[in-house]
C-alpha positions as CSV (number, residue, x, y, z in Angstrom):
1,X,17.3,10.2,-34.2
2,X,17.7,11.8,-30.5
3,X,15.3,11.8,-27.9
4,X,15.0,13.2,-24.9
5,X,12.7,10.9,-22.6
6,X,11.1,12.9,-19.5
7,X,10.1,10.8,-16.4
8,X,13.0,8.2,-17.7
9,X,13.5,7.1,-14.3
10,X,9.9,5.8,-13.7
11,X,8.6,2.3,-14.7
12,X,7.6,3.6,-18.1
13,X,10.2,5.6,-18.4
14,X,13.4,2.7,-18.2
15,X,11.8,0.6,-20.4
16,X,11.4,3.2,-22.7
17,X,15.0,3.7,-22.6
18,X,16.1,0.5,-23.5
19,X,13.2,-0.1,-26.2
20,X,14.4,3.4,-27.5
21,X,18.2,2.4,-28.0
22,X,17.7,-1.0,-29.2
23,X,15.9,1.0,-32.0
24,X,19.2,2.6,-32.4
25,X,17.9,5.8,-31.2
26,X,20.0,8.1,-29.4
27,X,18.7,8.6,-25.7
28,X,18.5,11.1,-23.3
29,X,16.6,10.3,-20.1
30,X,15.5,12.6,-17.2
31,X,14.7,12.4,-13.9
32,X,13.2,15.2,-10.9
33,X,12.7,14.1,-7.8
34,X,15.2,10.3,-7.4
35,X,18.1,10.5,-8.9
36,X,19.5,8.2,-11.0
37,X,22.3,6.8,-12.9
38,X,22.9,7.7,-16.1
39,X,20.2,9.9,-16.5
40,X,20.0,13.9,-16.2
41,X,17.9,16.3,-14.1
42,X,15.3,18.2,-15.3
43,X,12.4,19.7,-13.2
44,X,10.0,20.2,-15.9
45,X,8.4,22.7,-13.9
46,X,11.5,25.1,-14.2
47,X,10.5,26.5,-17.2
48,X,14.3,28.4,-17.6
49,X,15.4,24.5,-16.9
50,X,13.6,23.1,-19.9
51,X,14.5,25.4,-22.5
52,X,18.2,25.1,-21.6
53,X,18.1,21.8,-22.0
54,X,15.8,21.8,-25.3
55,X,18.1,24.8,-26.4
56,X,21.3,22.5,-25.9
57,X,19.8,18.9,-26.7
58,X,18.8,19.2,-30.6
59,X,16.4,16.7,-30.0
60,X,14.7,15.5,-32.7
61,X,11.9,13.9,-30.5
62,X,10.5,14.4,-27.0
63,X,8.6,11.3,-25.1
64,X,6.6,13.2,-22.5
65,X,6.4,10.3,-19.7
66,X,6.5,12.5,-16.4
67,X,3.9,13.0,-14.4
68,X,2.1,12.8,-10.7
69,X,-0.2,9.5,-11.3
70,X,-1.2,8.3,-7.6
71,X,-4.8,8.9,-8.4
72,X,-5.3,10.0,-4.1
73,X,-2.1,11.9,-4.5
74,X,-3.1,14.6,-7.0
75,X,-6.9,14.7,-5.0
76,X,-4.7,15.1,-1.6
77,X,-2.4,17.9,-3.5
78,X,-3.9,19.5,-6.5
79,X,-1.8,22.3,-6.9
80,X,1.2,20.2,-7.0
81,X,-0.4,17.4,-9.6
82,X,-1.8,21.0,-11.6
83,X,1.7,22.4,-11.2
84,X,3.8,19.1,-13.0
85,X,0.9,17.6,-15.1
86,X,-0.2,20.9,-16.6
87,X,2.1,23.8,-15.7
88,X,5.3,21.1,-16.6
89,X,3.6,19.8,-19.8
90,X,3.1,23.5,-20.9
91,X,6.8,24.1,-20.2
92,X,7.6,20.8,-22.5
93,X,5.4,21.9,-25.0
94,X,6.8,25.5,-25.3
95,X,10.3,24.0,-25.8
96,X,9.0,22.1,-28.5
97,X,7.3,24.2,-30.3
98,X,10.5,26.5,-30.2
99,X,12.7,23.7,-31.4
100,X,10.7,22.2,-33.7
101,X,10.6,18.8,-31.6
102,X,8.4,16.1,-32.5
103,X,5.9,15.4,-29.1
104,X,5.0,11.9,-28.2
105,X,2.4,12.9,-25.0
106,X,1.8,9.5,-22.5
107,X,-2.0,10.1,-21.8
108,X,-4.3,7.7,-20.0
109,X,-7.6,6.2,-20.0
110,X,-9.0,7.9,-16.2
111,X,-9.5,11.1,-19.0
112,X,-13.0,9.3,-19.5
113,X,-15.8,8.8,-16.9
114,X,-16.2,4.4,-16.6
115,X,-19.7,4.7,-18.1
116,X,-19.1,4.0,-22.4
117,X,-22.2,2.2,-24.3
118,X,-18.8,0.7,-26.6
119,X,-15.1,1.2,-26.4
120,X,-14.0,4.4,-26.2
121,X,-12.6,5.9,-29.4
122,X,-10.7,8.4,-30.0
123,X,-12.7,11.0,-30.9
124,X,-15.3,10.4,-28.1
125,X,-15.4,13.5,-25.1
126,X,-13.6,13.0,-22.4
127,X,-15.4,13.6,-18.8
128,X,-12.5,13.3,-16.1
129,X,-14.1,11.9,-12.9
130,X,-11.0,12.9,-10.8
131,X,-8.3,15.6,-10.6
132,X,-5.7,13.2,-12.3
133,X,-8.0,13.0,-15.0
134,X,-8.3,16.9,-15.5
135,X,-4.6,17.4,-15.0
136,X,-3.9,15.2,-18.1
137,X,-6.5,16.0,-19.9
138,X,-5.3,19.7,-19.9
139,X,-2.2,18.6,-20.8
140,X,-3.7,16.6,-23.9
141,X,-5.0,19.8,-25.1
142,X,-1.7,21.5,-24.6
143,X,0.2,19.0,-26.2
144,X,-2.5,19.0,-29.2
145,X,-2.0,22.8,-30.0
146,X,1.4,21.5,-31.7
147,X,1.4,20.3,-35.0
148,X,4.0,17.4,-35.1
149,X,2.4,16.0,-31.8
150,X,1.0,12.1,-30.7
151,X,-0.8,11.9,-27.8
152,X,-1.4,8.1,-26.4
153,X,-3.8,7.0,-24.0
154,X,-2.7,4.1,-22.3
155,X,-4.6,1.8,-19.2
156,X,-3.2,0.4,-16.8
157,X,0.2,-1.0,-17.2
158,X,1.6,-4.0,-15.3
159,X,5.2,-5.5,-15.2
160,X,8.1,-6.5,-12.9
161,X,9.6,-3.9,-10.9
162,X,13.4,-3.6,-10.7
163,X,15.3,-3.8,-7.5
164,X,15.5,0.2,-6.9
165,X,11.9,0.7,-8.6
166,X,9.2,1.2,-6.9
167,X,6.8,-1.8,-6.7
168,X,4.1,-2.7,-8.5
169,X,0.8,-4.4,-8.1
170,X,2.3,-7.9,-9.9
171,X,5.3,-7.3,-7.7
172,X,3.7,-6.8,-4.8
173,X,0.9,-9.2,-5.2
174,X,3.2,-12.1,-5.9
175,X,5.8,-11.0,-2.8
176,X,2.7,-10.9,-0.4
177,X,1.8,-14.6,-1.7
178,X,5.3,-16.0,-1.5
179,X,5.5,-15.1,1.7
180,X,1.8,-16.7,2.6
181,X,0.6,-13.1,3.1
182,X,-3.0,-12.1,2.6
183,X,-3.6,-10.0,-0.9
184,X,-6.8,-7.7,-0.6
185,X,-7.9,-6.6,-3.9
186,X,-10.5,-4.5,-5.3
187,X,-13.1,-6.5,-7.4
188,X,-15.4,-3.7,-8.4
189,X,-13.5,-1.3,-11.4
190,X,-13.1,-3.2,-14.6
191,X,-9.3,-2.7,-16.0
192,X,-8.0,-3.4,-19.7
193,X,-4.2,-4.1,-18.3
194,X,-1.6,-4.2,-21.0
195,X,2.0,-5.0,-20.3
196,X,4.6,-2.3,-20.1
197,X,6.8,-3.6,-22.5
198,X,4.5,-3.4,-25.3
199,X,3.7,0.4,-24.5
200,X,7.5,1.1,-24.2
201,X,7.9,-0.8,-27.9
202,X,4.8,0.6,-29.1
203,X,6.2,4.3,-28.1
204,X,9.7,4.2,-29.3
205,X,8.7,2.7,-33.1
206,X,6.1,5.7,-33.4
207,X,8.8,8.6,-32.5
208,X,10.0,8.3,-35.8
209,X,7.3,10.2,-37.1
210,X,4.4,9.9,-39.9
211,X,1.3,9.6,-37.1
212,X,-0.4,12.3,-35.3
213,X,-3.7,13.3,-33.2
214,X,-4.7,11.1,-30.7
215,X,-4.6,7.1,-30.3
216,X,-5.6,4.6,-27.7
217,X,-3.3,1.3,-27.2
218,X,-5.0,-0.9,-24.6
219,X,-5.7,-4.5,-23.5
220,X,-9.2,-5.6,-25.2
221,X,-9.5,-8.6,-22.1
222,X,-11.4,-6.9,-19.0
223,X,-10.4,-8.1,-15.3
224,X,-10.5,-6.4,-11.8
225,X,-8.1,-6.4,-9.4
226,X,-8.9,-9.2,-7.9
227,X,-9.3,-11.7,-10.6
228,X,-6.3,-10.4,-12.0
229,X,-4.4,-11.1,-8.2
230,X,-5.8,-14.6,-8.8
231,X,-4.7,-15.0,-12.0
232,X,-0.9,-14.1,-10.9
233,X,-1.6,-17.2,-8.4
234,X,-2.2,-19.6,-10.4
235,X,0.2,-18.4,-13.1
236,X,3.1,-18.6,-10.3
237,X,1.9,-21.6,-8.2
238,X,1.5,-19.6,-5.3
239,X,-1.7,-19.9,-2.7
240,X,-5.2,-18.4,-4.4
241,X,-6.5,-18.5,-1.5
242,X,-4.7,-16.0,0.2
243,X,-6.4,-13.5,-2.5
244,X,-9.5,-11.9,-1.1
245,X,-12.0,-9.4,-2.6
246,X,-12.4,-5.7,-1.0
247,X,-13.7,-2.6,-2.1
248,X,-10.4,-0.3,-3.1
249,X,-11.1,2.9,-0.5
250,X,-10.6,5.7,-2.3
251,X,-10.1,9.8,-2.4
252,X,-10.4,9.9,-5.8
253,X,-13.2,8.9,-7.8
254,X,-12.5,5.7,-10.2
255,X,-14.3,5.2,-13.1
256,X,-16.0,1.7,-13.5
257,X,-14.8,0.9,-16.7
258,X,-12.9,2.5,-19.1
259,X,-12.3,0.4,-21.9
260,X,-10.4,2.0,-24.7
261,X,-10.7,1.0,-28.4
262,X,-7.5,0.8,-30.2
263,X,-9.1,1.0,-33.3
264,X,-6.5,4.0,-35.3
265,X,-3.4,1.5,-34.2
266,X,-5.1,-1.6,-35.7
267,X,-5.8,0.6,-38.9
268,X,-2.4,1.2,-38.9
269,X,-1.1,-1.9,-38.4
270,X,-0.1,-2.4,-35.5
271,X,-0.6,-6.0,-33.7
272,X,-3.4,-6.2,-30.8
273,X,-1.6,-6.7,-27.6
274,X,-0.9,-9.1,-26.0
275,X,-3.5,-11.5,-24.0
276,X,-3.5,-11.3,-20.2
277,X,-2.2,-15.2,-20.7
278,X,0.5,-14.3,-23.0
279,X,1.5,-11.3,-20.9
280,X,2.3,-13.9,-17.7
281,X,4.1,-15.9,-20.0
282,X,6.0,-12.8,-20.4
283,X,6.3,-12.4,-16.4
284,X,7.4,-15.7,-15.9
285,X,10.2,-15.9,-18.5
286,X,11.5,-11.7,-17.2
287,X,11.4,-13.4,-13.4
288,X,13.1,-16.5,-14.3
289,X,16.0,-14.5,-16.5
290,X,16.2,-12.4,-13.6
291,X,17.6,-14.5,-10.9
């Protein structure tokens, strides 16, 4: 099986890679804006670009992980977030459709508006808050006009960031501690974080084929910011009481709480993730390996 991986050089992206050729799948990353080794430009917005490299690739599968996701960002610049998250994915989309490739899409919970009675499943209405939201969201329905198509709606994902990656909130948050730095945190919007890893594994064992539609893979334990900051603390033995509570200022509109039911994956057999517990055990083993 080949597939090409847009956005490969993002934190998603590289761990999709790797989860993607331990699979024994052939892999072709991409990258826009950084460069990086090993992997091959592609502006998804060229839409000449991407059908050369669709046209020459015979991929079997695409994994559509490149986007603008700085919530502020894409308020600050819409025409830019519009131009890769919906003009791109449209681009992406075309070439599939003209080469028969399968379409994994990398959705996201800000699609919903923070104020669910229950989990959000997957056939409930999305109501974007912000312009991130409507930028994916359009791309959903782009991406859904195919017929050999998966869109996955993921939360926030945490993990280690690599030495040339940009950092994280884990990363940063336990960086700030180490080096007896105050971590301000916002302790107001409920998050369902689930470890990057998991998506990446989750992703690369559906590209094979057999599902379709829409599906939700997402942490079920709820934590803000901050408790989550003060979790890392404890979990590292650094000082909790360097963690403080503030309201996140914002451009963009945040949704309270977007908790996402998982309930198609558990139907198909697929394992609940991993507790925020067993994701710092995680953490503290990759850290560890690491030095």
């Amino acid at each position: 099986m080949k597939v090409i991986v847009t956005g490969a050089s993002g934190f998603l992206g590289r761990r999709l890679m790797r989860a993607l050729r331990t699979s024994g799948a052939q892999a072709v990353g991409t990258w826009s804006t950084t460069p990086r080794e090993g992997l091959e430009r592609l502006d998804i917005t060229d839409a000449r670009a991407v059908d050369e490299a669709f046209a020459a690739g015979r991929f079997d599968v695409c994994i559509h992980a490149a986007a603008r996701c700085n919530l502020d960002d894409c308020e600050r610049n819409r025409t830019l977030a519009s131009t890769t998250n919906v003009v791109g994915t449209g681009h992406v989309v075309e070439a599939c459709r003209r080469t028969r490739t399968r379409l994994l899409y990398v959705s996201t919970d800000h699609v919903f508006d923070g104020a669910p009675t229950s989990a959000y499943v997957e056939t409930d209405a999305p109501r974007p808050l912000q312009h991130y939201g409507v930028t994916k969201r359009e791309g959903e329905l782009l991406a859904l006009t195919l017929e050999d198509v998966l869109v996955l709606r993921v939360p926030l994902l945490y993990g280690l960031a690599g030495p040339d990656e940009k950092a994280t909130f884990v990363t940063s948050t336990l960086e700030r501690l180490a080096a007896g730095q105050p971590v301000y945190a916002d302790g107001e919007q409920v998050r369902y974080p689930v470890l990057v890893d998991e998506v990446a594994a989750i992703l690369a064992r559906l590209a094979g084929g057999g599902v379709h539609g829409v599906l939700h893979f997402s942490g079920a334990e709820a934590t803000t910011k901050y408790s989550w900051a003060r979790r890392l603390a404890h979990a590292f033995n650094l000082d909790v009481t360097l963690v403080h509570a503030r309201k996140e200022s914002s451009l963009a509109a945040r949704p309270r709480d977007n908790r996402l039911g998982s309930t198609r994956l558990s139907a198909l057999g697929f394992e609940s993730p991993l507790t925020l517990t067993e994701g710092l055990d995680v953490l503290r083993h990759q850290r560890e390996t690491a030095r």
